[in-house]
ROVOKOL-41874 format. One record per residue (C-alpha): z, x, y; residue number from 1. Coordinates in pm, 1 decimal. Each point is the difference from the previous one (the first is absolute). Example, Ala and Ser with C-alpha at 12.3 -4.5 7.8 and 13.67 -1.06 7.14 Angstrom:
2
(rec (780.0,1230.0,-450.0),1) (rec (-66.0,137.0,344.0),2) 
***
This chain:
409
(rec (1089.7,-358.8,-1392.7),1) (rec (286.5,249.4,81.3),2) (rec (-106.8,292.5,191.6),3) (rec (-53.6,298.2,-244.1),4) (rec (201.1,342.6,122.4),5) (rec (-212.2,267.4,126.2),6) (rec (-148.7,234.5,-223.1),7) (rec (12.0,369.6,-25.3),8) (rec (-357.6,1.8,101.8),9) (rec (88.6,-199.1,271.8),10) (rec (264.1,316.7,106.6),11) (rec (-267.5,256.2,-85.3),12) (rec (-262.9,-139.8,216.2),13) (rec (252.6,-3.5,299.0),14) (rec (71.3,365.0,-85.5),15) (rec (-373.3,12.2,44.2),16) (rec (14.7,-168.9,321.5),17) (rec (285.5,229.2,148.0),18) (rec (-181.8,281.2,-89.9),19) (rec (-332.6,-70.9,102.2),20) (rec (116.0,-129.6,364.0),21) (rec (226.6,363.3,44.1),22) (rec (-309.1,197.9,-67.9),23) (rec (-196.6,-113.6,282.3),24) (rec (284.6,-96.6,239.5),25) (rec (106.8,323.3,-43.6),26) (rec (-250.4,103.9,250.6),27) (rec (21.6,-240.5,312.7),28) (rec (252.3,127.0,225.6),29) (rec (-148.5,351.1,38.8),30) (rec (-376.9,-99.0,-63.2),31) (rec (5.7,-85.3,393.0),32) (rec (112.6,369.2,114.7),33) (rec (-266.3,148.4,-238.3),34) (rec (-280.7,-206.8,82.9),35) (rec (81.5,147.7,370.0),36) (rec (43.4,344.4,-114.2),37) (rec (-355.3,-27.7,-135.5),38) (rec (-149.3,-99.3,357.3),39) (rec (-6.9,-383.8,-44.8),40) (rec (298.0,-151.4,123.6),41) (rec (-204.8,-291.0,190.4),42) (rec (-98.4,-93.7,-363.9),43) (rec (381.7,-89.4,-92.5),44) (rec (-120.9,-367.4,-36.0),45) (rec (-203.8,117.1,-271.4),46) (rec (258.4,115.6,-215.9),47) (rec (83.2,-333.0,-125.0),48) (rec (-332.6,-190.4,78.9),49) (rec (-236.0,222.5,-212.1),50) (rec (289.4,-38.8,-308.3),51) (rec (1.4,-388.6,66.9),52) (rec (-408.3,-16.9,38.4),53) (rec (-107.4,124.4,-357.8),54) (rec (347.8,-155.0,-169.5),55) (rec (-139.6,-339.6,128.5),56) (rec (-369.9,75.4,-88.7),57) (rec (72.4,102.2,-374.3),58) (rec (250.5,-318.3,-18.0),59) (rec (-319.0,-193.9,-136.7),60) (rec (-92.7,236.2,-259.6),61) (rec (381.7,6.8,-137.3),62) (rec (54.8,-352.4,27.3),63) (rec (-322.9,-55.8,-230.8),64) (rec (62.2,345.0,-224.7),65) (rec (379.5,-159.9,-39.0),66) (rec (-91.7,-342.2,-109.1),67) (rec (-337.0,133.4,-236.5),68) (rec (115.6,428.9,-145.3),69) (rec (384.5,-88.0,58.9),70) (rec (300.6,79.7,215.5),71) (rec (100.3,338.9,-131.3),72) (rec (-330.0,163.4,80.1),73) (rec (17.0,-127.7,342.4),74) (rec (299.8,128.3,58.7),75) (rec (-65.0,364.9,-175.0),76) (rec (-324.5,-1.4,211.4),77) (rec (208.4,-32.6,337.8),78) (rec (328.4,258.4,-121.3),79) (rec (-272.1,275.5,-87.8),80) (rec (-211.4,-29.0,324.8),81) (rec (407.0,43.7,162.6),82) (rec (69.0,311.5,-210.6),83) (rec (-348.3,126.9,68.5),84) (rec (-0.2,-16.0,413.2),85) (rec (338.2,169.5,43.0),86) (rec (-187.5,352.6,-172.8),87) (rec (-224.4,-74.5,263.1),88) (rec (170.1,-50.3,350.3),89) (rec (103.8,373.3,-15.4),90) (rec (-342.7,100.4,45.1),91) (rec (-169.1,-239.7,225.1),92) (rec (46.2,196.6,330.0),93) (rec (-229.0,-198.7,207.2),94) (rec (34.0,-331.3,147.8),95) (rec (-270.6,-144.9,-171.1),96) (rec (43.6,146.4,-369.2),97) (rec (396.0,-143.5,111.2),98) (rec (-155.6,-341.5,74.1),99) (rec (-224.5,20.3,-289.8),100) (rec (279.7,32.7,-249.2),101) (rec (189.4,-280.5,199.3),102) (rec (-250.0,-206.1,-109.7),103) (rec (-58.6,108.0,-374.6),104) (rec (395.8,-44.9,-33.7),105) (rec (-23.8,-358.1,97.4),106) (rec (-136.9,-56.1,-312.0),107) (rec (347.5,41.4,-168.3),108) (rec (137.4,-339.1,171.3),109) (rec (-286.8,-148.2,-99.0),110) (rec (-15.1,23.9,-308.7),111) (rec (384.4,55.6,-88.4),112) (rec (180.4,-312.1,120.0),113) (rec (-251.5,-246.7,-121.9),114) (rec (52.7,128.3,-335.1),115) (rec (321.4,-42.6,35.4),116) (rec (84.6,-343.0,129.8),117) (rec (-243.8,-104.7,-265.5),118) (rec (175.3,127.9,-268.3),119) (rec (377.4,-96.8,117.0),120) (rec (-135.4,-394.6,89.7),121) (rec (-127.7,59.0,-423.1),122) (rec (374.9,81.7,-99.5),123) (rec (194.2,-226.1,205.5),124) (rec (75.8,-360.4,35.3),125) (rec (-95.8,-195.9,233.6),126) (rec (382.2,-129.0,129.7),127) (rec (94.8,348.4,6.5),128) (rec (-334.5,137.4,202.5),129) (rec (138.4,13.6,366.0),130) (rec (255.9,205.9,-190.0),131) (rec (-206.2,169.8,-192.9),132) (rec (-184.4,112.1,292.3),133) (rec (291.1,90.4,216.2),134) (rec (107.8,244.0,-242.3),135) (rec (-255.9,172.4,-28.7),136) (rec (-83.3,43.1,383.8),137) (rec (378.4,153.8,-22.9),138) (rec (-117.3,259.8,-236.3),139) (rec (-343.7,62.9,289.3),140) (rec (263.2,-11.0,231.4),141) (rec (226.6,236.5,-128.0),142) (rec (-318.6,269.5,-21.3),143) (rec (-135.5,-108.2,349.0),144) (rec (410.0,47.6,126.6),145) (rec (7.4,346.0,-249.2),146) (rec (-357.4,108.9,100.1),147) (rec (30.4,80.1,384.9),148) (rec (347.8,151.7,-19.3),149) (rec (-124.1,239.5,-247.7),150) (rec (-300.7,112.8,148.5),151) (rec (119.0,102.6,331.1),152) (rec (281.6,146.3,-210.4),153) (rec (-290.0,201.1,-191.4),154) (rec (-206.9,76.5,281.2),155) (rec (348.3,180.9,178.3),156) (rec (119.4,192.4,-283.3),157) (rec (-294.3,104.6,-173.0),158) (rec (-313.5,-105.4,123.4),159) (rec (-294.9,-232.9,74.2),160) (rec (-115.7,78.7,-345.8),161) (rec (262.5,-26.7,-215.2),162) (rec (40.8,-337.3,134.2),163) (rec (-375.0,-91.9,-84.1),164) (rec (39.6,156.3,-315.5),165) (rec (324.1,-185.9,-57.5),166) (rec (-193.9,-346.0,62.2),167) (rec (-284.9,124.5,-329.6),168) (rec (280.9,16.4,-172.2),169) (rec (183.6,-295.0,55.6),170) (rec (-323.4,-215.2,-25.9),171) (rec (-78.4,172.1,-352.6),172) (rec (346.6,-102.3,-143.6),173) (rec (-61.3,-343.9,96.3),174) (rec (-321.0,58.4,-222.3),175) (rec (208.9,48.3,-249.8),176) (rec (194.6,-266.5,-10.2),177) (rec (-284.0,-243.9,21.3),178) (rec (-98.9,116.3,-323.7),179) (rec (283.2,-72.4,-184.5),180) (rec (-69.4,-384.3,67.7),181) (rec (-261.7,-237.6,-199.7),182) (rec (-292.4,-152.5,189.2),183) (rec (79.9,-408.6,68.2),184) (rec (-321.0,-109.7,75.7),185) (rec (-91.3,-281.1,-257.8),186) (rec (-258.8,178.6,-290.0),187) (rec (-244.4,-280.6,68.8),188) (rec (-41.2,109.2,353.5),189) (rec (4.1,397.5,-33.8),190) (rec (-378.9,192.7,54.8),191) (rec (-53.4,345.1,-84.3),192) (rec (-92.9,152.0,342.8),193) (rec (-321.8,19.6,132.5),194) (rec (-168.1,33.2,340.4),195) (rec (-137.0,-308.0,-20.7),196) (rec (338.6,-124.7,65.0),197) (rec (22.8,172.2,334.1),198) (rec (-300.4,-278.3,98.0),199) (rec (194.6,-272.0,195.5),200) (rec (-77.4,-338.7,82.1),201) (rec (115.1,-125.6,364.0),202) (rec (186.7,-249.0,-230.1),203) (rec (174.1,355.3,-182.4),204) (rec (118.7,123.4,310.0),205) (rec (290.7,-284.6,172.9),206) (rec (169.0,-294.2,-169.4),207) (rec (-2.4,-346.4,212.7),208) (rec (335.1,-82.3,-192.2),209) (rec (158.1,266.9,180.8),210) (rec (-94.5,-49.3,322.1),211) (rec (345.7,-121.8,133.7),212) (rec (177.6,332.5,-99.3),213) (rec (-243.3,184.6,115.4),214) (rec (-29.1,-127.0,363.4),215) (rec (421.7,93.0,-5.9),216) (rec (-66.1,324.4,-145.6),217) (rec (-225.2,121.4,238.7),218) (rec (206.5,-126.5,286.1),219) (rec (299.8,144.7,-56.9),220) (rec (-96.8,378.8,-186.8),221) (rec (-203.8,42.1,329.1),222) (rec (367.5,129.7,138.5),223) (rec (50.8,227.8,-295.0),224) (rec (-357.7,160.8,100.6),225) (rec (138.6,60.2,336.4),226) (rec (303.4,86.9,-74.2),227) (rec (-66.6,304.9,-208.6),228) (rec (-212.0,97.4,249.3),229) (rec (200.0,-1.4,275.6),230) (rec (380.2,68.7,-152.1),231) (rec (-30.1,384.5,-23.0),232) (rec (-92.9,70.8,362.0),233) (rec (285.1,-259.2,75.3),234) (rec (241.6,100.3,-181.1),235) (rec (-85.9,374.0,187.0),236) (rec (2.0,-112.8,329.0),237) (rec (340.3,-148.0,-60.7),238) (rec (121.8,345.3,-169.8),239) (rec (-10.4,-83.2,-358.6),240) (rec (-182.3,299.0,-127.5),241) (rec (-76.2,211.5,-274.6),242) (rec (150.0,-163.4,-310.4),243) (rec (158.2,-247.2,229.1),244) (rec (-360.4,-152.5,87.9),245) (rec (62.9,-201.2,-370.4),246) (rec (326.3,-190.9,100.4),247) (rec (-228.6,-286.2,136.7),248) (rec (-156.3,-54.6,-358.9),249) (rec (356.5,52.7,-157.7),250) (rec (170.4,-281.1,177.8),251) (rec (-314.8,-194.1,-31.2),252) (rec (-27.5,39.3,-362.2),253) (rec (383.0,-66.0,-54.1),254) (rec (-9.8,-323.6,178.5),255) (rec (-300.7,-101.8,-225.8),256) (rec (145.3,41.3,-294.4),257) (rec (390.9,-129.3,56.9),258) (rec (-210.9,-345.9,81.3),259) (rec (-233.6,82.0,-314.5),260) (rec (310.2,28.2,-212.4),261) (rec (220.5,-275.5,180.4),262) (rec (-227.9,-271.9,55.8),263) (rec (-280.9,91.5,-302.3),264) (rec (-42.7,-334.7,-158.6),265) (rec (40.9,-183.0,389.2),266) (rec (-391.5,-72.5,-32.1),267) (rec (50.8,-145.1,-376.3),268) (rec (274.1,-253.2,152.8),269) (rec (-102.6,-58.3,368.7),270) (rec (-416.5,-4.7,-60.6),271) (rec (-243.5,292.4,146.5),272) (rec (-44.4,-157.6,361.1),273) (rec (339.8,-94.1,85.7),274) (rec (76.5,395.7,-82.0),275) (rec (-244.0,124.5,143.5),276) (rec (39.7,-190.3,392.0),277) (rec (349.9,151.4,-15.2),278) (rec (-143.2,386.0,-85.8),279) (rec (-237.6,-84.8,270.2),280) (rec (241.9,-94.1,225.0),281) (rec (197.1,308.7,-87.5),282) (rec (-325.9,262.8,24.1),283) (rec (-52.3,-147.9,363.3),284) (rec (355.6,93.0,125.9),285) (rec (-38.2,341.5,-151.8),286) (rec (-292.7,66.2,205.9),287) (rec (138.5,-163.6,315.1),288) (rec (304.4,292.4,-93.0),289) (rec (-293.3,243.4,3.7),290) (rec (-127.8,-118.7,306.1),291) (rec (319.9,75.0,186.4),292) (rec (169.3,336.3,-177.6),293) (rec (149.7,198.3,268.0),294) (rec (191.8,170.9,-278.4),295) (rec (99.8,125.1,-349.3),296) (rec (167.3,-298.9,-126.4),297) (rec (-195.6,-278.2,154.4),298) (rec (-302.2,204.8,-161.3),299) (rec (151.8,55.9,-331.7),300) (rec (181.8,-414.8,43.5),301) (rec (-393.8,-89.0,26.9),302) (rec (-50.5,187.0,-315.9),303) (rec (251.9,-226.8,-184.4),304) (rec (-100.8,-283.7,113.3),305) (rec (-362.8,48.3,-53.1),306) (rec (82.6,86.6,-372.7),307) (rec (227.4,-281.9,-20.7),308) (rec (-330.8,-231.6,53.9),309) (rec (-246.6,217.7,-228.2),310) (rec (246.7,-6.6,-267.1),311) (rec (-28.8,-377.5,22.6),312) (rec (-364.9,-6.9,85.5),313) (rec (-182.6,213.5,-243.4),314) (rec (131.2,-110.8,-343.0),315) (rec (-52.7,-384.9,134.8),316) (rec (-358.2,86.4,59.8),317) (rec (-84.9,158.3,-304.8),318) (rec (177.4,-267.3,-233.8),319) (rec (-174.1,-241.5,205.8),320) (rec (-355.8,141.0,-27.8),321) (rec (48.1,-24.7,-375.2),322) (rec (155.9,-357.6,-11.4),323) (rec (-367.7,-106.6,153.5),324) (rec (-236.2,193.2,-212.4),325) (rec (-197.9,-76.9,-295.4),326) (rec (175.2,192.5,-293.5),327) (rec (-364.7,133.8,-98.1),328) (rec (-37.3,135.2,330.7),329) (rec (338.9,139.5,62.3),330) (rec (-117.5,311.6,121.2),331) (rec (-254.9,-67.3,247.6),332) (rec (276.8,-246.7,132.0),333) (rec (214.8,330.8,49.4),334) (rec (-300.9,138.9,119.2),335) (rec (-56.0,-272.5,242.7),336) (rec (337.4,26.0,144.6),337) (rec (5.4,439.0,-7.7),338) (rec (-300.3,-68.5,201.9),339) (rec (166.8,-175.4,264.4),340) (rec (269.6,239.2,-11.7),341) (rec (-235.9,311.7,100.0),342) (rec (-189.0,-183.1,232.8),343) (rec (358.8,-65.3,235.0),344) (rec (112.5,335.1,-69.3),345) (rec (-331.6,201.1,87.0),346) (rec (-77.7,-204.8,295.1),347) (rec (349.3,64.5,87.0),348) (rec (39.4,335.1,-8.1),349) (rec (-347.0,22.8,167.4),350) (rec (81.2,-211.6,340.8),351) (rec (353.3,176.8,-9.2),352) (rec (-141.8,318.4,-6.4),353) (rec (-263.0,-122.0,296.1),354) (rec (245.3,-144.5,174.6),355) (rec (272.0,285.1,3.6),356) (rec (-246.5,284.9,9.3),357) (rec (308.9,209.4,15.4),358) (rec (141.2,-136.5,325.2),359) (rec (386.9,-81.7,-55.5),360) (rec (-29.5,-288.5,264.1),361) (rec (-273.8,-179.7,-225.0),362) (rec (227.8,-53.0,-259.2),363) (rec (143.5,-322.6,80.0),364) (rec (-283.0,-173.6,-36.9),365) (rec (-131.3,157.2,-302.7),366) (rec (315.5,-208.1,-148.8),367) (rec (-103.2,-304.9,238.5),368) (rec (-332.4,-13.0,-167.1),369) (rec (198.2,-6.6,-335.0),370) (rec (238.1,-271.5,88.2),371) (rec (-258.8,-215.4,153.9),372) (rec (-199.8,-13.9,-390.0),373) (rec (323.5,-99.3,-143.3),374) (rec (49.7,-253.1,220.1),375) (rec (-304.8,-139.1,-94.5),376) (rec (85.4,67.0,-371.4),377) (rec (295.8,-231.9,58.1),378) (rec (-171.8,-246.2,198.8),379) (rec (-248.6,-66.0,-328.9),380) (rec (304.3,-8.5,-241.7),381) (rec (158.7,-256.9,198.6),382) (rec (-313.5,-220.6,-9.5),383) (rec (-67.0,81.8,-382.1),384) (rec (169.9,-316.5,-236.5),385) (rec (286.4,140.3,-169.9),386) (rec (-48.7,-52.5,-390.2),387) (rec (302.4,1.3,-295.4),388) (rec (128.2,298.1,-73.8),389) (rec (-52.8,179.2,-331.9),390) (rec (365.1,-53.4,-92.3),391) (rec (-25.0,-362.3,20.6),392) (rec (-304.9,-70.7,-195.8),393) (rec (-9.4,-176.1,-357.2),394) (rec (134.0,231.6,-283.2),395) (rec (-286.8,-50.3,-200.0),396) (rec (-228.2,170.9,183.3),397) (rec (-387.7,23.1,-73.6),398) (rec (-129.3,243.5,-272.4),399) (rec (-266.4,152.7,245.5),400) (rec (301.9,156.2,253.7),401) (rec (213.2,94.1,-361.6),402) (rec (96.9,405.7,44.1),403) (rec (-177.0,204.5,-244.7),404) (rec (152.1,176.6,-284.0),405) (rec (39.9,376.6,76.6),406) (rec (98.7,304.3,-139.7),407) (rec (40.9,350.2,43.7),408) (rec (-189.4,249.9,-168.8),409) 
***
């Protein structure tokens, strides 16, 4: 069948997207310094780690809620929890109450993007997923890029607050929007909410069919993890401060999405694996450029580079995590892979923050460490059978991977 344009709610839910990945982006580059200030700057590691450890715990519990109450409650649940923890962060003054709401806001990413790869893999078809996919990770991108820039732009000419304050706010317009969309979860399969539905079977909490993705996933976000750990006190020592600390994550984010926009459908025509070796390839010599940066522009080269292969690697994954799941249990496939995801980013940022422990001639091999997963990551790819791609299958495709019809309310 020919591929059906996108929708408006298509558009709307990456408006949702955008906005829900500026609010708590908005935060990173100056959560590091204020962590300090408090009196627990050997806890850096934690920043990202505690975020990462309750995102991947509550990945279960929206990968069922998704697939059984629907997609739009999932992702309400995980916007609110966002706008909540920014009223918050102004008035945590100890490490521990800091830590403590680190972990409660983890919740958001848990609960957020499940809901919403669910709901776009509903609208879209499957020749145009990769696609699909890629544009809305240019959309994350975009408030991930936005996010950093603007906090430490906050945080200079206003204050710490406003900028926390700033993130509520951001995360309750993307609230908004998500109720201006119609659920797409099949009536047959929608519950009313109950606890009992927070009771999970082992079989509830990971999808086998997945397992592929997931091994990838894990592999190569363990960088990312270590990356946002590290790339503040970097970009210091190498005299990129104040709102100059965000021009890492700028030329990062830039490079992600000219390849997101450029080569969008290259997963649709080339197949998932064959993709996803070459953003491998492409993620390892960023971090061998992080390795060795004696300077500004081999620092900020690494930065294009590396977003060069996550622009190609993350919308791959995600389309391919959905080609191999059961369309009944869509979301705990998204789950399944989200899972992953957390897991290489909070052991990440944990061993990088163990192994820099704030000593600028550690560095190096916090970014060894990362380049020696994805090496592995590409190792697997190139011994994983490369299937058709989703561009060249039948055009009759079966009724079971059919998008759904969806409107907007």
């Amino acid at each position: 069948m020919p591929s059906r344009p996108y929708s408006i709610g298509f558009w709307l839910m990456c408006l949702s997207s955008f906005l829900f990945f500026l609010s708590f982006n908005l935060l990173l580059p100056e959560l590091p310094d204020h962590l300090t200030r408090l009196g627990g700057g050997e806890y850096k590691g934690f920043i990202i780690a505690l975020f990462t450890l309750t995102a991947g715990l509550s990945r279960p519990f929206s990968g069922k809620l998704a697939d059984t109450v629907g997609r739009i409650p999932v992702m309400v649940l995980g916007s609110v929890v966002c706008f909540l923890c920014g009223f918050f962060y102004p008035v945590m003054l100890s490490v521990s109450g800091f830590l403590g709401l680190r972990l409660l806001h983890g919740f958001s990413t848990g609960f957020k993007p499940t809901g919403t790869a669910a709901y776009v893999a509903d609208i879209v078809a499957v020749e145009r997923r990769g696609e699909a996919m890629g544009l809305l990770g240019v959309t994350g991108s975009l408030g991930m890029a936005a996010g950093p820039a603007l906090g430490s732009w906050l945080a200079q000419h206003f204050s710490l607050n406003v900028m926390f304050y700033t993130s509520s706010v951001v995360a309750l317009l993307s609230v908004l929007v998500q109720g201006t969309l119609t659920e797409t979860l099949p009536v047959a399969q929608r519950q009313k909410f109950s606890f009992g539905l927070l009771r999970l079977r082992w079989a509830e909490v990971l999808e086998p069919l997945v397992w592929p993705p997931a091994v990838v996933t894990a592999l190569c976000l363990f960088p990312f993890g270590a990356v946002l750990t590290v790339i503040p006190d970097q970009s210091r020592l190498l005299g990129l401060a104040g709102s100059h600390k965000g021009y890492f994550y700028i030329a990062y984010t830039v490079a992600s999405l000219l390849v997101r926009v450029g080569l969008g459908r290259a997963s649709d025509t080339y197949g998932r694996v064959p993709v996803l070796r070459w953003s491998a390839a492409l993620l390892a010599l960023g971090l061998a450029l992080l390795v060795w940066s004696p300077s500004v522009p081999v620092f900020l080269g690494a930065a294009v580079v590396f977003g060069l292969g996550t622009g190609l690697n993350s919308p791959t994954l995600y389309a391919w995590t959905i080609d191999l799941s059961n369309p009944l249990y869509r979301g705990r496939a998204v789950a399944t892979m989200y899972i992953a995801l957390e897991f290489g980013i909070g052991l990440g940022a944990l061993l990088a923050g163990w192994i820099f422990n704030n000593i600028a001639a550690h560095l190096p091999y916090v970014h060894a460490a990362s380049l020696t997963c994805v090496l592995l990551a590409l190792g697997y790819l190139w011994w994983l059978p490369i299937t058709p791609a989703p561009g060249a299958l039948p055009a009759a495709l079966p009724a079971e991977i059919e998008p759904m019809p969806e409107t907007v309310g």
